[in-house]
C-alpha positions in Angstrom: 96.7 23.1 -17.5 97.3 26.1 -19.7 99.9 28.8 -17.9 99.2 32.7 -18.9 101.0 35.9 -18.3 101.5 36.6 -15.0 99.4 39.5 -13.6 101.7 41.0 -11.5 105.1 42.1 -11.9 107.3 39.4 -10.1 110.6 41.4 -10.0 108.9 43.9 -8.3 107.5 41.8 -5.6 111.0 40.5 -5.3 112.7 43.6 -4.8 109.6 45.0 -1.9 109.9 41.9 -0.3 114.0 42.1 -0.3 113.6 45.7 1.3 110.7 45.3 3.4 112.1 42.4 6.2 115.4 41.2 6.4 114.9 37.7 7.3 112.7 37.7 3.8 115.6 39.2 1.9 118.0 36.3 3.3 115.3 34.0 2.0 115.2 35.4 -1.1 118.7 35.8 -1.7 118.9 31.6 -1.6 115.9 30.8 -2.9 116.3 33.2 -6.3 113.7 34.3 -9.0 110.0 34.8 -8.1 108.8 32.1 -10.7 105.2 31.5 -10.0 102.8 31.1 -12.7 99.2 31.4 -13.2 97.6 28.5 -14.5 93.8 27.0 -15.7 90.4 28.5 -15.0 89.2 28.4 -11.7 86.3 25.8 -12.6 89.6 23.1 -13.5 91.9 24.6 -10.8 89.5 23.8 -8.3 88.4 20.4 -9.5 92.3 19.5 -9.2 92.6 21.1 -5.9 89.9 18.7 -4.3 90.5 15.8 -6.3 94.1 16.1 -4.5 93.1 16.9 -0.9 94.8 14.0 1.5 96.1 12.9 -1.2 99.8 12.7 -2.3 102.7 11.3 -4.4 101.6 7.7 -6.6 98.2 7.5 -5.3 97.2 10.7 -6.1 98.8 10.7 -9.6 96.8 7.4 -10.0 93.7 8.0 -8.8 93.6 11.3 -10.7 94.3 9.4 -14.0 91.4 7.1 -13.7 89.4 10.0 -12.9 90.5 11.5 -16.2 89.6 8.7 -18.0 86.0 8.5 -17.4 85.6 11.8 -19.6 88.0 10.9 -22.3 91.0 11.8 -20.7 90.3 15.2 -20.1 89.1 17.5 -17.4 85.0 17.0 -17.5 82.5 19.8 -18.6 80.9 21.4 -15.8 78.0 19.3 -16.9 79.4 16.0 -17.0 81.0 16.5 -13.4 77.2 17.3 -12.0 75.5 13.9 -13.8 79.1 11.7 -12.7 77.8 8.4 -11.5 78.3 7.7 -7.9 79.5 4.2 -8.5 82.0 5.4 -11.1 83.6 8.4 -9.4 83.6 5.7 -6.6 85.1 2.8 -9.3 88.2 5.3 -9.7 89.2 5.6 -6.3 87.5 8.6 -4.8 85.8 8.2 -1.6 82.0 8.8 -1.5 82.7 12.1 0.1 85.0 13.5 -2.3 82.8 12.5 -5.0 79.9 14.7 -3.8 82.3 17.3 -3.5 83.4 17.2 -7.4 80.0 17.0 -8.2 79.3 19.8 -6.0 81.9 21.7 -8.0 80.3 20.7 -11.2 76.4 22.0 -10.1 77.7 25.2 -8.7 79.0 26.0 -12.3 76.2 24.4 -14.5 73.7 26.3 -12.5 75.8 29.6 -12.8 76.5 30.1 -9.4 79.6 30.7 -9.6 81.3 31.1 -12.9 84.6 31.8 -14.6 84.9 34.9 -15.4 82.9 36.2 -12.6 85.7 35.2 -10.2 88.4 36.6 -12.3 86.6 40.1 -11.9 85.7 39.5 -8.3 87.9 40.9 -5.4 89.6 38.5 -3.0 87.5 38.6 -0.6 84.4 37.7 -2.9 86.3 34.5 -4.3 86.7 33.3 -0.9 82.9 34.1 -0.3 81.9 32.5 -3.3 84.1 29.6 -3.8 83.6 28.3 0.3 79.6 27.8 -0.8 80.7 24.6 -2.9 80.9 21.8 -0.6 84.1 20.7 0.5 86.1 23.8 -0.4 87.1 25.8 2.3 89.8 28.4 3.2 92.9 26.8 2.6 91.5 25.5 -1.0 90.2 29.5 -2.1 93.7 31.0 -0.9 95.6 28.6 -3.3 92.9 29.6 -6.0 93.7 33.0 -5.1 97.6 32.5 -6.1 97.7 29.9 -8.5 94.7 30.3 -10.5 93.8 34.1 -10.6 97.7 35.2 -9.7 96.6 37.8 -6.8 99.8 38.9 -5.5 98.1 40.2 -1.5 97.2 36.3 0.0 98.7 35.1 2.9 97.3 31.1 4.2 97.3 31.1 7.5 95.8 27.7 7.2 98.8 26.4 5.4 100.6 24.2 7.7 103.6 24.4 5.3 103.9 28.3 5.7 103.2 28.3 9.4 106.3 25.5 9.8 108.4 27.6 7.9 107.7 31.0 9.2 108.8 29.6 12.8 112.1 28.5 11.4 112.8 31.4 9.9 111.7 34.1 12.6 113.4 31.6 15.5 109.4 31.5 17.0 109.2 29.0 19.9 106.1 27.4 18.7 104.1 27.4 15.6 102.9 31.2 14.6 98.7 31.4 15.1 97.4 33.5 12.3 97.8 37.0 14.0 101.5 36.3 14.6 101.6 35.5 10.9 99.5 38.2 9.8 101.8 40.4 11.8 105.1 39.1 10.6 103.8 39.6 7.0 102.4 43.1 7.3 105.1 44.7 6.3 105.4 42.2 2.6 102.0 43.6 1.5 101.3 44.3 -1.5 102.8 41.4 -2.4 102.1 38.4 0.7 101.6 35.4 -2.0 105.1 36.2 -2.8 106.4 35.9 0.7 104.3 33.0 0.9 105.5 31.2 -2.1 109.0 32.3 -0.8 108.6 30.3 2.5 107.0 27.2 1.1 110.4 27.5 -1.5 112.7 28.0 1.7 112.5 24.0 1.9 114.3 23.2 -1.0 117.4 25.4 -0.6 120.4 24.6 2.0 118.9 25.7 5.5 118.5 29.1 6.1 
C-alpha cells in the first residue's frame, strides 16, 4: 500500500498533546515519536479494512492472499470487485456476507458514488456520511479511514474498544469510558485527537504506564 507525506505536522501534535493533559504527556514520554503514516487510496484502504473485520493473525493473512489472487495478485479494479463471483469470493474464504460487502465497496465506486478524490476533499463529517452508505462499513471502519487513509489529525473512535480499554487504565476510570466520558477526556487534545488516539492504542506496547 503506497505511504505519502504526512498531512499534518506530527511534532506539533506531539508537543499540544504533551502540554494539553498530563496523563497524555506521561504516555507520550514512553511511547516516543508520533510515527503514523498515511497510506493507499481510500477505495483499497477500505477494501482491506472489511476484508479484515473479525478477522486476525494467520487466518486473515491467508484468507487475504487468496483473495489477492483471484485478480492477479493485486488489489482488484473497482470493476472487477462489483462483477466478483459469489462462489469465488466464497472459494477464498470470505463468508457470503463479507462478500456482498466487497462487492458493495466495488459498485459504490464504479457507479461514482463515492470516489477517490472526492473523499480526500470532503470534510470529516462527509466521509463518515458517505463512506457508512456502502454496506457493511460503519463507524468504526470511516474513523480508521479518517486516520490512516486521508491522515486527519481531529478523530477520536469512540467505537474502538482498544482506545476505550486503554483510556480507563490510564485515567484510573472504574469502568469502561461511554463516548461522552471519552469525548470529554479528549477535548482538551483537539486539534489533534487521532494523535491521542494513536498514542493510547501505542500505550500497550511500552512497560505499563
Amino acid at each position: 500500500m503506497r505511504r505519502r507525506p504526512f498531512p499534518y505536522d506530527a511534532e506539533a501534535a506531539r508537543a499540544h498533546l504533551m502540554q494539553a493533559d498530563p496523563v497524555m504527556r506521561g504516555i507520550v514520554k514512553r511511547v516516543g515519536p508520533y510515527t503514523i503514516e498515511a497510506r493507499g487510496e481510500p477505495y483499497e484502504a477500505l477494501l482491506r479494512s472489511v476484508l479484515y473485520q473479525q478477522l486476525a493473525g494467520a487466518a486473515a493473512a491467508a484468507i487475504e492472499r487468496r483473495f489477492l489472487a483471484l485478480f492477479g495478485d493485486r488489489i482488484p479494479r473497482p470493476q472487477e470487485m462489483a462483477a466478483a463471483a459469489d462462489e469465488d469470493l466464497r472459494a477464498a474464504g470470505l463468508s457470503r456476507q463479507k462478500a456482498s460487502y466487497l462487492r458493495s465497496i466495488g459498485e459504490h465506486f464504479v457507479s461514482g458514488e463515492i470516489d477517490n478524490r472526492a473523499l480526500r476533499r470532503a470534510s470529516d463529517e462527509e466521509v463518515i456520511a458517505e463512506v457508512t452508505r456502502i454496506k457493511g462499513v460503519g463507524r468504526w471502519t470511516a474513523d480508521m479511514l479518517l486516520i490512516f487513509c486521508l491522515g486527519r489529525p481531529d478523530v477520536l473512535p469512540v467505537g474502538d474498544l482498544g482506545v476505550r480499554n486503554a483510556m480507563q487504565q490510564a485515567y484510573r476510570l472504574d469502568d469502561p469510558p461511554d463516548a461522552a466520558t471519552m469525548e470529554r477526556i479528549a477535548e482538551c487534545w483537539r486539534p489533534y485527537r487521532s494523535a491521542g488516539t494513536w498514542y493510547l492504542w501505542r500505550r500497550g506496547d511500552v512497560v505499563t504506564l
